[in-house]
C-alpha positions in Angstrom: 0.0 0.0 0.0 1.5 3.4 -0.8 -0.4 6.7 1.4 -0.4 10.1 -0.8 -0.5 13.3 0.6 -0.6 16.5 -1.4 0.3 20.2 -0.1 1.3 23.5 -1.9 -1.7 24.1 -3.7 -4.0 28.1 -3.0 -4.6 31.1 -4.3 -2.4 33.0 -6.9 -2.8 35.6 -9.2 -2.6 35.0 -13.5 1.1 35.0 -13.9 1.6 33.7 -10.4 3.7 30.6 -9.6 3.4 27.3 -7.1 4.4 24.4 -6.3 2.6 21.5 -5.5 4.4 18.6 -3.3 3.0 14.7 -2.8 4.9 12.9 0.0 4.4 9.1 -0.5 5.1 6.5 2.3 4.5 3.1 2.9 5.7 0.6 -0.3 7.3 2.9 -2.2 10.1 1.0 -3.5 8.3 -1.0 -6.0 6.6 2.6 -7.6 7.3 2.7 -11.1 5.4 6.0 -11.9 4.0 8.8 -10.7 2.0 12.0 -12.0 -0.4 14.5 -11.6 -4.5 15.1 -12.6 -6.2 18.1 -12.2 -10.0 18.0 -12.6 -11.8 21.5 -12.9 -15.7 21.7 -11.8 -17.8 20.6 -15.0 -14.9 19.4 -16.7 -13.1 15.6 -17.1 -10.0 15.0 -15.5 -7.5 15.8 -17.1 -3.6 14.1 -16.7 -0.8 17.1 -16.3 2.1 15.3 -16.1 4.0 11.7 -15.6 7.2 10.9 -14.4 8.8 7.2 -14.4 11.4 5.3 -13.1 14.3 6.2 -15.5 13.1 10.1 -15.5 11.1 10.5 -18.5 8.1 13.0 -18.3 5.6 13.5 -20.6 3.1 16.9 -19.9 -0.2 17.8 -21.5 0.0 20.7 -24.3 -1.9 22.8 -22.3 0.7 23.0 -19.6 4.5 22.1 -21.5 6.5 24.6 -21.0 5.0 26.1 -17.6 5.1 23.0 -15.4 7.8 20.5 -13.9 7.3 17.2 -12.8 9.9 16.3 -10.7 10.4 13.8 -8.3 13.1 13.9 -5.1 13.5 9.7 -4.1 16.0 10.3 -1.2 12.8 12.7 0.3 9.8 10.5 -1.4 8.4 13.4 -2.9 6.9 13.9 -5.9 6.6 17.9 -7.5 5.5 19.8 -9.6 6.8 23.2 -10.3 4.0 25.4 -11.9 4.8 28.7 -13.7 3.3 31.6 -15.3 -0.3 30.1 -14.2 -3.6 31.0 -15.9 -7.4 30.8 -14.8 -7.7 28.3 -16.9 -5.5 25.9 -14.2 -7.7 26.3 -12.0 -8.9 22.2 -10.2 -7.8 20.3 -8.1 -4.6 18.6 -8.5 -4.5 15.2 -7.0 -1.1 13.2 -7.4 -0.8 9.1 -8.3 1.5 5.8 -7.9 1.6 3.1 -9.8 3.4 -0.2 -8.8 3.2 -3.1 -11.3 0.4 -5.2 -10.7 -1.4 -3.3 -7.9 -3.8 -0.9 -7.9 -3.2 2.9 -8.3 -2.8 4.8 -5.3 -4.5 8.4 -5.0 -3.7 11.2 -3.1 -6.8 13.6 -1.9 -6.3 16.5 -3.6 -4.9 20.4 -3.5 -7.0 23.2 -5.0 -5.4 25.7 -7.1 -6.9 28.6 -7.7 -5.9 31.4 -10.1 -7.8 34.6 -10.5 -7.4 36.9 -13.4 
């Protein structure tokens, strides 16, 4: 079992910048990737941003070259580095782990909010 928590999310202004952390405990070793989802109200989730094991990311278009995924292993942390934010980020960013053949873990969410 791997527990998620996300902080950093809040209120920014258009322009603004913040980073978003997702501390994972419990089985970590055997995590093979991790990202982020932001869903907005009325709107599907959407996936942000993936890291895995060997350091590859992949981002949506709607976010490359604004956000970092990053993730620290010696702290257990998975980031992501958000820049030059819009309204249109507005959601709530929730994190994920995936390990091989178990289910995905979920952490419970951070709202970001970004007001024009």
């Amino acid at each position: 079992q791997v527990q998620l928590v996300e902080s950093g999310g809040g209120l920014v202004q258009a322009g603004g910048s913040l980073r978003l952390s997702c501390a994972a405990s419990g089985i970590i070793f055997s995590i093979n990737a991790m990202g982020w989802y932001r869903q907005a109200p009325g709107k599907q989730r959407e996936l942000v941003a993936t890291i895995v094991s060997g350091g590859r990311t992949n981002y949506a278009d709607s976010v490359k070259g604004r956000f970092t995924i990053s993730r620290d292993n010696a702290k257990n942390t998975l980031y992501l580095q958000m820049h030059n934010l819009r309204p249109e980020d507005t959601a709530v960013y929730s994190c994920y782990a995936d390990r091989s053949i178990y289910p995905r873990s979920w952490g419970q969410g951070t709202q970001v909010t970004v007001s024009s």
